[in-house]
VODREN-398420 format. One record per atom (N, C-alpha, C, O): residue number from 1; residue in three letters; atom name; x, y, z. Coordinates in Angstrom, 2 decimals. Layout:
BEGIN
(tilo NUM 'ala' 'CA' (X Y Z)),
...
END
This chain:
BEGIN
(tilo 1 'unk' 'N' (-7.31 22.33 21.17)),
(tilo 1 'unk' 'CA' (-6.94 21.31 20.23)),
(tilo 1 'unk' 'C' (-7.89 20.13 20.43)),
(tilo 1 'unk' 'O' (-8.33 19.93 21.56)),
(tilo 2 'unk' 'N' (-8.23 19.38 19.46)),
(tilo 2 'unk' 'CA' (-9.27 18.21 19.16)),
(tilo 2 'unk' 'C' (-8.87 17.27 18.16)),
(tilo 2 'unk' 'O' (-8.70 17.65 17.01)),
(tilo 3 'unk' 'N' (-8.68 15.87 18.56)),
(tilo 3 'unk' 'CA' (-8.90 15.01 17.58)),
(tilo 3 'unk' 'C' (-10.52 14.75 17.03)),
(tilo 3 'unk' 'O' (-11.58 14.98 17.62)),
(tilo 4 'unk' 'N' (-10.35 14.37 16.13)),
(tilo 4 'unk' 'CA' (-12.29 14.38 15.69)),
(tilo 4 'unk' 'C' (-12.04 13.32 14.41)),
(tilo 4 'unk' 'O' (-11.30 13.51 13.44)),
(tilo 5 'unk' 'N' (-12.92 12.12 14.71)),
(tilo 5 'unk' 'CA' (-12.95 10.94 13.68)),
(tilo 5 'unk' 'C' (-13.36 11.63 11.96)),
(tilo 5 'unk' 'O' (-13.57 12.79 11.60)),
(tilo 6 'unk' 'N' (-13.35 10.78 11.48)),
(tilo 6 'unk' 'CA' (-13.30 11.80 10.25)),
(tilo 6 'unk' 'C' (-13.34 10.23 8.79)),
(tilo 6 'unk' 'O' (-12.80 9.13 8.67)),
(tilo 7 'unk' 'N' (-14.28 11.06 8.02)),
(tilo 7 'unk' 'CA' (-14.75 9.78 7.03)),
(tilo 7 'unk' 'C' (-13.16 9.28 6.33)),
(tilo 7 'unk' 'O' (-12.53 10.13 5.71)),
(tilo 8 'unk' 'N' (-12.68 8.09 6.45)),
(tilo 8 'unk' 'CA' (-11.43 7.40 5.86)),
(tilo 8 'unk' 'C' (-11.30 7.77 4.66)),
(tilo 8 'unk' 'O' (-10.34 8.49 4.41)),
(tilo 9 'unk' 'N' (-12.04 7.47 3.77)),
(tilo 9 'unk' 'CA' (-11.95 7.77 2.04)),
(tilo 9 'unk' 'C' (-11.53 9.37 1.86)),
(tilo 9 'unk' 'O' (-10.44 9.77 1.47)),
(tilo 10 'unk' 'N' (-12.57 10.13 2.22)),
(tilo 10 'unk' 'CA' (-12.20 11.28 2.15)),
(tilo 10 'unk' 'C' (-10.64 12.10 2.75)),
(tilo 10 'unk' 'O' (-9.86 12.85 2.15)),
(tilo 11 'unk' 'N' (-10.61 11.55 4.22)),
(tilo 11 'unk' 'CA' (-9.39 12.03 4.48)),
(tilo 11 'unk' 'C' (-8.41 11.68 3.99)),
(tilo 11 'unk' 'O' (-7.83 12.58 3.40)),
(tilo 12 'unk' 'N' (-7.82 10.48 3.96)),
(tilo 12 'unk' 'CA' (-6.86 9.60 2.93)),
(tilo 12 'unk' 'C' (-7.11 10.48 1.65)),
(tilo 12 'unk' 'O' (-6.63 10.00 0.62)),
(tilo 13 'unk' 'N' (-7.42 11.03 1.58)),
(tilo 13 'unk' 'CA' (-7.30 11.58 -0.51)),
(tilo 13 'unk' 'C' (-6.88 13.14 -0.05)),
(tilo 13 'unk' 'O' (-5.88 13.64 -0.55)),
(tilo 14 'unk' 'N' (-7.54 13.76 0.76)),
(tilo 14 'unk' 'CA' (-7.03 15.07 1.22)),
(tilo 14 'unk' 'C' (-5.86 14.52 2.10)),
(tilo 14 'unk' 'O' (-4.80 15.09 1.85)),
(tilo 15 'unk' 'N' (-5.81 13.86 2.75)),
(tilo 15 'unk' 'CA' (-3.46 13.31 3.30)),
(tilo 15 'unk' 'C' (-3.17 13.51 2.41)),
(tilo 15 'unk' 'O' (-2.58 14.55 2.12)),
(tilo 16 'unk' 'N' (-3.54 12.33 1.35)),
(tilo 16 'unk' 'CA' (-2.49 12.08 0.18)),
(tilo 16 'unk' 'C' (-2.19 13.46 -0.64)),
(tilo 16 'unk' 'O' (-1.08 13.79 -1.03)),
(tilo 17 'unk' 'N' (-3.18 14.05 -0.78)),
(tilo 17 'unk' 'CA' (-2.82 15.39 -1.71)),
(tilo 17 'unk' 'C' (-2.33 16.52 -1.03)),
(tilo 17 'unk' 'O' (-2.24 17.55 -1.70)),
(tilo 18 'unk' 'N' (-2.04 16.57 0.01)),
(tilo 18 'unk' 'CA' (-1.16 17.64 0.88)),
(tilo 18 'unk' 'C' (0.06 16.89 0.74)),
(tilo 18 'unk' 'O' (0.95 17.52 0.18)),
(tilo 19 'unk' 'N' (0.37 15.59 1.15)),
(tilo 19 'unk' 'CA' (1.64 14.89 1.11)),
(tilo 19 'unk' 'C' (2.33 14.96 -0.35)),
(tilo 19 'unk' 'O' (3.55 14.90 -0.50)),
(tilo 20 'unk' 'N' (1.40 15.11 -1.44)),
(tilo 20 'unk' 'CA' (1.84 15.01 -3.35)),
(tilo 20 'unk' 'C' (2.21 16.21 -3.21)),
(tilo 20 'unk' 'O' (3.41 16.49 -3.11)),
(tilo 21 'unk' 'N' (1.04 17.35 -3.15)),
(tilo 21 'unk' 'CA' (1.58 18.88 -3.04)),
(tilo 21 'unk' 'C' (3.06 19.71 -2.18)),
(tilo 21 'unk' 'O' (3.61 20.68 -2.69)),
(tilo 22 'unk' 'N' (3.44 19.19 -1.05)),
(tilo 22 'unk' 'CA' (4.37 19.25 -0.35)),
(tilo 22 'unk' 'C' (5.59 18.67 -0.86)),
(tilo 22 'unk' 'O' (6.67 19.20 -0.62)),
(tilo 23 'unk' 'N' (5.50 17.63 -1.54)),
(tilo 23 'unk' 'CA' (7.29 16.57 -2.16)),
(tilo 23 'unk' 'C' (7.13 17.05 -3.57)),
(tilo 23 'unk' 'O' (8.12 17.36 -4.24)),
(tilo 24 'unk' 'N' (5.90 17.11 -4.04)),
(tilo 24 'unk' 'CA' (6.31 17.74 -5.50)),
(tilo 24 'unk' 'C' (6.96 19.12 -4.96)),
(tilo 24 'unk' 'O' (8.17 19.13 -5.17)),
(tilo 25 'unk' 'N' (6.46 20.37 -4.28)),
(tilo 25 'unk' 'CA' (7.11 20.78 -4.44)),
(tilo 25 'unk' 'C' (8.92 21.17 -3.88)),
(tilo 25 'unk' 'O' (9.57 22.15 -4.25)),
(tilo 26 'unk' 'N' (9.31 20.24 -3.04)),
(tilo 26 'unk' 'CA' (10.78 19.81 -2.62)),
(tilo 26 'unk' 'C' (11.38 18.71 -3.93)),
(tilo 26 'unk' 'O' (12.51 18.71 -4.40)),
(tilo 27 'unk' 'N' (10.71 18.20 -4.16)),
(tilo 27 'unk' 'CA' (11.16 17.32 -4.93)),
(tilo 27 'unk' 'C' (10.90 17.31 -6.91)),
(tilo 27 'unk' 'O' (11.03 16.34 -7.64)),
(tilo 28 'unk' 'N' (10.62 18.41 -7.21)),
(tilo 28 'unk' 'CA' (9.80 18.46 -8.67)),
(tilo 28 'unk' 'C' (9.97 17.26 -9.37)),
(tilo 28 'unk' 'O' (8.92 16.89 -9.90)),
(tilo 29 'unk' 'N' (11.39 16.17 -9.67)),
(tilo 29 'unk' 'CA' (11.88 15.44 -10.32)),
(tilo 29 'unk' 'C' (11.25 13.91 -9.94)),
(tilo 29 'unk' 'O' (11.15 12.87 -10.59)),
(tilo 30 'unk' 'N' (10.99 14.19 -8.96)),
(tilo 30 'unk' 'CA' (10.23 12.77 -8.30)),
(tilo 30 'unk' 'C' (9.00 12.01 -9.17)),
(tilo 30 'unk' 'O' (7.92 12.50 -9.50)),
(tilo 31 'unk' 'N' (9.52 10.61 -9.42)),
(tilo 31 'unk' 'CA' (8.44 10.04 -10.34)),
(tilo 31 'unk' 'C' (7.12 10.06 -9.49)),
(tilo 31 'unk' 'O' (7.21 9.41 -8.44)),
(tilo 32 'unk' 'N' (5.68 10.79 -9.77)),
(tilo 32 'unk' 'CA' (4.76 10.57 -8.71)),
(tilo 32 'unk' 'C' (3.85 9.79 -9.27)),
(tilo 32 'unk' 'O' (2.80 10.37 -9.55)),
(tilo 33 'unk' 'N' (3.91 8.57 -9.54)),
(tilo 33 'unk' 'CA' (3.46 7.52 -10.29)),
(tilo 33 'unk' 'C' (2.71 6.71 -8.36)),
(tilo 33 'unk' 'O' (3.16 6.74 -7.22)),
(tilo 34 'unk' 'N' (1.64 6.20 -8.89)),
(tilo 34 'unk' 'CA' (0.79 5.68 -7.57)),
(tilo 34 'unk' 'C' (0.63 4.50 -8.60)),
(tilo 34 'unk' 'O' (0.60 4.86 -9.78)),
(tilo 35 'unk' 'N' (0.50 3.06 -8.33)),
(tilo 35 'unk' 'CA' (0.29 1.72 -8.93)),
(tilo 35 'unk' 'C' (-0.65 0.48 -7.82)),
(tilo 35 'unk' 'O' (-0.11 -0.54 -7.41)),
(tilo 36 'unk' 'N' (-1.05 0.59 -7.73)),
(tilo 36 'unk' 'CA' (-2.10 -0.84 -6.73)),
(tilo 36 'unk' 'C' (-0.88 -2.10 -7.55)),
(tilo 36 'unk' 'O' (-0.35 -2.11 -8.66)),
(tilo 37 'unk' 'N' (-0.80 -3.08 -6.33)),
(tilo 37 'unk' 'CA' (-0.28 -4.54 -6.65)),
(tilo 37 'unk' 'C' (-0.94 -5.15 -6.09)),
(tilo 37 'unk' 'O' (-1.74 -4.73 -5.25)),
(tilo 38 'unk' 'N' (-0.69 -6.88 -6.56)),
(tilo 38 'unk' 'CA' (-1.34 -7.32 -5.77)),
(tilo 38 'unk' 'C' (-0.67 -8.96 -6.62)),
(tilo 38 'unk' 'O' (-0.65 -9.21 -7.82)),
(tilo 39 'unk' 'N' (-0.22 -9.78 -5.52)),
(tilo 39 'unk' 'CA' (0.22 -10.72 -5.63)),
(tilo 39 'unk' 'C' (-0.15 -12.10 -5.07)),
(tilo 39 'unk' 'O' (-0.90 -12.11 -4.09)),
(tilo 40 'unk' 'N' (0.19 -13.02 -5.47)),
(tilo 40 'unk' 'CA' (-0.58 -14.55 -5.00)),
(tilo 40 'unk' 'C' (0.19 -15.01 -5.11)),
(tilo 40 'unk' 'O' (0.96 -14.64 -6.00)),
(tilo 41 'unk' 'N' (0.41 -15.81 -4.54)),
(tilo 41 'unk' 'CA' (2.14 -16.92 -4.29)),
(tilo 41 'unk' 'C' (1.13 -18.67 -4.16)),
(tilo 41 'unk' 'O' (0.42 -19.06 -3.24)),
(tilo 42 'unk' 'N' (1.43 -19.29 -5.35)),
(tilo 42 'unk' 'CA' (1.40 -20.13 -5.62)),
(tilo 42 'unk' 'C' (2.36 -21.46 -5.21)),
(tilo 42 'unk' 'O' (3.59 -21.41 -5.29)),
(tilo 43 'unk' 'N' (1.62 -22.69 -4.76)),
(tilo 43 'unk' 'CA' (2.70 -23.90 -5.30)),
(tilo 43 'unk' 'C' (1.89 -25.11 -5.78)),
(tilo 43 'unk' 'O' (0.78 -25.18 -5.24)),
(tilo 44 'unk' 'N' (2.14 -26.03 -6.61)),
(tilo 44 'unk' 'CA' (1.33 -26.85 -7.37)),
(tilo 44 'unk' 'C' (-0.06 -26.03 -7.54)),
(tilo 44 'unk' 'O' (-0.84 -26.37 -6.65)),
(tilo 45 'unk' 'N' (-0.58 -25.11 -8.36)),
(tilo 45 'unk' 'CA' (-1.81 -24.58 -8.65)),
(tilo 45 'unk' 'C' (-2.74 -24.33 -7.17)),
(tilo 45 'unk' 'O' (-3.96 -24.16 -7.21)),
(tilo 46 'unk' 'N' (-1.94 -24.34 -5.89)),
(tilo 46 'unk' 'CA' (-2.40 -23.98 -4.65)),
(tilo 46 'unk' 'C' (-2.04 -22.64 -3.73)),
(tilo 46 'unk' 'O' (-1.08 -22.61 -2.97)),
(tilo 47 'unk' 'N' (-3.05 -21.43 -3.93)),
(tilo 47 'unk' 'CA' (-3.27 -20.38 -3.22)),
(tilo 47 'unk' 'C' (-2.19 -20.38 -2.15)),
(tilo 47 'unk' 'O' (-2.82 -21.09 -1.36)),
(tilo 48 'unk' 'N' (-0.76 -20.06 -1.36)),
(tilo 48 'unk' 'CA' (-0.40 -20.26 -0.27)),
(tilo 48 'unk' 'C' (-0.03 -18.92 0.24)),
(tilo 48 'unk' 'O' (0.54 -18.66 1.30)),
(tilo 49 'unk' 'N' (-0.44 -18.11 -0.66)),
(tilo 49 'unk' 'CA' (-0.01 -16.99 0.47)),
(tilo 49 'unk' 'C' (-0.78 -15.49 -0.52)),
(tilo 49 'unk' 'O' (-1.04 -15.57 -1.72)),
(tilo 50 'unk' 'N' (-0.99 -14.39 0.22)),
(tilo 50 'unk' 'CA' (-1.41 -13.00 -0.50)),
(tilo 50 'unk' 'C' (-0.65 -11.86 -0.52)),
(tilo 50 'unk' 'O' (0.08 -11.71 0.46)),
(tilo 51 'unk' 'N' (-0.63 -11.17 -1.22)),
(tilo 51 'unk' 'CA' (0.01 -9.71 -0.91)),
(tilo 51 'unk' 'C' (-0.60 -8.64 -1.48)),
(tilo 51 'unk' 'O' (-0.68 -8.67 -2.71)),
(tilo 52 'unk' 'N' (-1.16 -7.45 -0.78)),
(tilo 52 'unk' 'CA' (-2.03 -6.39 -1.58)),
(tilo 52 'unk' 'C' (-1.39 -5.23 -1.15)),
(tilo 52 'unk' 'O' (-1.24 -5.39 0.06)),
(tilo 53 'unk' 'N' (-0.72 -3.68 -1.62)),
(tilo 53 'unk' 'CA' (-0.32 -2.87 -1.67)),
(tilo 53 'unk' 'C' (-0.08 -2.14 -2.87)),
(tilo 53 'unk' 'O' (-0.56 -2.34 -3.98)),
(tilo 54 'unk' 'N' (0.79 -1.19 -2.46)),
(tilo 54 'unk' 'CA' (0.61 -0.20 -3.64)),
(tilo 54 'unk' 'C' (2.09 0.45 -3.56)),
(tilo 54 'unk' 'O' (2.66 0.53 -2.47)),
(tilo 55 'unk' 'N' (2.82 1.01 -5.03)),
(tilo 55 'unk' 'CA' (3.95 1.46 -5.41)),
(tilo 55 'unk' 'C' (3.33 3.26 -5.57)),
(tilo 55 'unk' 'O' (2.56 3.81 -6.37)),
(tilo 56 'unk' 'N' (4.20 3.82 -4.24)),
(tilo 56 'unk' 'CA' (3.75 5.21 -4.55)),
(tilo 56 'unk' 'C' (5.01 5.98 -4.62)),
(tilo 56 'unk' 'O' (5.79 5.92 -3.67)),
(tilo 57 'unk' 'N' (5.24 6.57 -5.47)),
(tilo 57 'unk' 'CA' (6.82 7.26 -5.93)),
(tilo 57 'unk' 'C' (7.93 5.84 -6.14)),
(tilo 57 'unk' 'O' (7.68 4.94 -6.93)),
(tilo 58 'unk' 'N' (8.74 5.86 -5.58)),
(tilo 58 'unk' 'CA' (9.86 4.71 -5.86)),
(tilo 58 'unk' 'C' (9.61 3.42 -4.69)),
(tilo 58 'unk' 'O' (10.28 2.38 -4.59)),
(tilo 59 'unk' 'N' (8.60 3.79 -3.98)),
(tilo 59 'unk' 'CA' (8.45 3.00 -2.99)),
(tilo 59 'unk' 'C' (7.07 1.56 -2.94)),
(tilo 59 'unk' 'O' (5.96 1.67 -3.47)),
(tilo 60 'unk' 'N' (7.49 0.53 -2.30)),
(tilo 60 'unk' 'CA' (6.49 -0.63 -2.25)),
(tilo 60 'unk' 'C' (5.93 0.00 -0.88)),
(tilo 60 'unk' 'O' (6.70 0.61 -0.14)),
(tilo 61 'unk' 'N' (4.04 -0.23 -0.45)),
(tilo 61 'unk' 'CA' (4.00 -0.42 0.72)),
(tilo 61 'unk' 'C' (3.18 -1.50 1.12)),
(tilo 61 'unk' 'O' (2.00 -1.18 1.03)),
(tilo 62 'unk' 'N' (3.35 -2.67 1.51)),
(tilo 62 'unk' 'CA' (2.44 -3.66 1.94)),
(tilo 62 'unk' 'C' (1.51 -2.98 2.87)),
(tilo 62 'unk' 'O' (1.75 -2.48 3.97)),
(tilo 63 'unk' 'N' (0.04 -3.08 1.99)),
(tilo 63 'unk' 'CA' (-1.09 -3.22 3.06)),
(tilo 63 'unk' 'C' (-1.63 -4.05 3.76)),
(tilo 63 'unk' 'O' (-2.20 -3.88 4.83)),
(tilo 64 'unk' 'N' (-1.38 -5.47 2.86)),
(tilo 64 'unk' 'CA' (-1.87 -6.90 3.87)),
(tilo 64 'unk' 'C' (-1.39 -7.63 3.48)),
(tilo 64 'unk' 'O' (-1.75 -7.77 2.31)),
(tilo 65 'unk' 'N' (-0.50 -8.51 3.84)),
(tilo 65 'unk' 'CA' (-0.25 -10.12 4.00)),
(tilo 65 'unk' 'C' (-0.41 -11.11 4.38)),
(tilo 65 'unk' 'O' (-0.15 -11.29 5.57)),
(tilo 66 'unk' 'N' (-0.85 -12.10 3.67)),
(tilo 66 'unk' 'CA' (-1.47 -13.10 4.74)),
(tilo 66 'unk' 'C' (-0.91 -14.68 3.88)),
(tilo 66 'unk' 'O' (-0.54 -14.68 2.70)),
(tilo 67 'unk' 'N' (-0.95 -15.65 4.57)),
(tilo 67 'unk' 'CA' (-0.36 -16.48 4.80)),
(tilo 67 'unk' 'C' (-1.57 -17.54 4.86)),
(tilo 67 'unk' 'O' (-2.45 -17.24 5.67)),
(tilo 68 'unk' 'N' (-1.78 -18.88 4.05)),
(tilo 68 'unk' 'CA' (-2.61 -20.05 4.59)),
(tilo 68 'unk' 'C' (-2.54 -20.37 5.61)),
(tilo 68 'unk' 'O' (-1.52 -19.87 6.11)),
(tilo 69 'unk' 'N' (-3.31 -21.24 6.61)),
(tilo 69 'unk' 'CA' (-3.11 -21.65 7.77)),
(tilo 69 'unk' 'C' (-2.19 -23.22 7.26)),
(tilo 69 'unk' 'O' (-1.05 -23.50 7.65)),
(tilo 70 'unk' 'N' (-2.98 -23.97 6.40)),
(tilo 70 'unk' 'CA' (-1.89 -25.14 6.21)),
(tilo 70 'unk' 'C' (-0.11 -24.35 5.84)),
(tilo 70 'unk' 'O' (0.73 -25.23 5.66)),
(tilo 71 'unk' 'N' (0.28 -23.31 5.77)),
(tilo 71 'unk' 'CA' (1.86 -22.94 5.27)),
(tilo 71 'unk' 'C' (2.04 -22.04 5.90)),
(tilo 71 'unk' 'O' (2.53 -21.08 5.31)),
(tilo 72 'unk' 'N' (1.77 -21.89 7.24)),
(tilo 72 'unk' 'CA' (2.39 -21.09 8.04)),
(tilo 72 'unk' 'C' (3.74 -22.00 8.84)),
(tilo 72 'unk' 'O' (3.70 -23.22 9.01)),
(tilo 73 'unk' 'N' (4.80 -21.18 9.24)),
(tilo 73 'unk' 'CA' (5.75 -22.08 9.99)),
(tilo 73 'unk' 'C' (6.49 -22.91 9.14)),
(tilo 73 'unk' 'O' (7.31 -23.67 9.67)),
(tilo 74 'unk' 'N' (6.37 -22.92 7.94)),
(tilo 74 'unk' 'CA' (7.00 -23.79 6.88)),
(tilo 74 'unk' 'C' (8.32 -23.24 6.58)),
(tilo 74 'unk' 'O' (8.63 -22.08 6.84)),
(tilo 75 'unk' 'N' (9.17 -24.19 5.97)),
(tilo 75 'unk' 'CA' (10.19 -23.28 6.05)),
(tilo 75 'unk' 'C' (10.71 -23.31 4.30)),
(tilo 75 'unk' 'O' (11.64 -22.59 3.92)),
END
């Protein structure tokens, strides 16, 4: 047995399509809808926070969040 690094883009698309192929077929009814988001949280026309992820079947998954340094700890 061997782990062995392996190009990201490519593997991520061969995961993902063993993981689609496998629940489609347990699941046929499953919406398999994939959506990119991506959100900006505003206050007075000022950037204070990010959010980038993606809606894959019924699910949100945050890939990154991040936060200004002036509005961190804020409540």
């Amino acid at each position: 047995m061997s782990i062995e690094q392996a190009p990201y883009k490519e593997n991520r698309e061969k995961t993902l399509a063993g993981i689609e192929a496998y629940t489609k077929e347990k699941m046929p009814d499953l919406d398999m809808r994939y959506e990119e988001v991506s959100f900006v949280y505003k206050e007075a026309n000022k950037v204070l926070g990010r959010i980038v992820g993606h809606v894959h079947w019924d699910h949100l998954s945050v890939e990154l969040f991040y936060i200004e340094a002036n509005t961190r700890g804020r409540a």
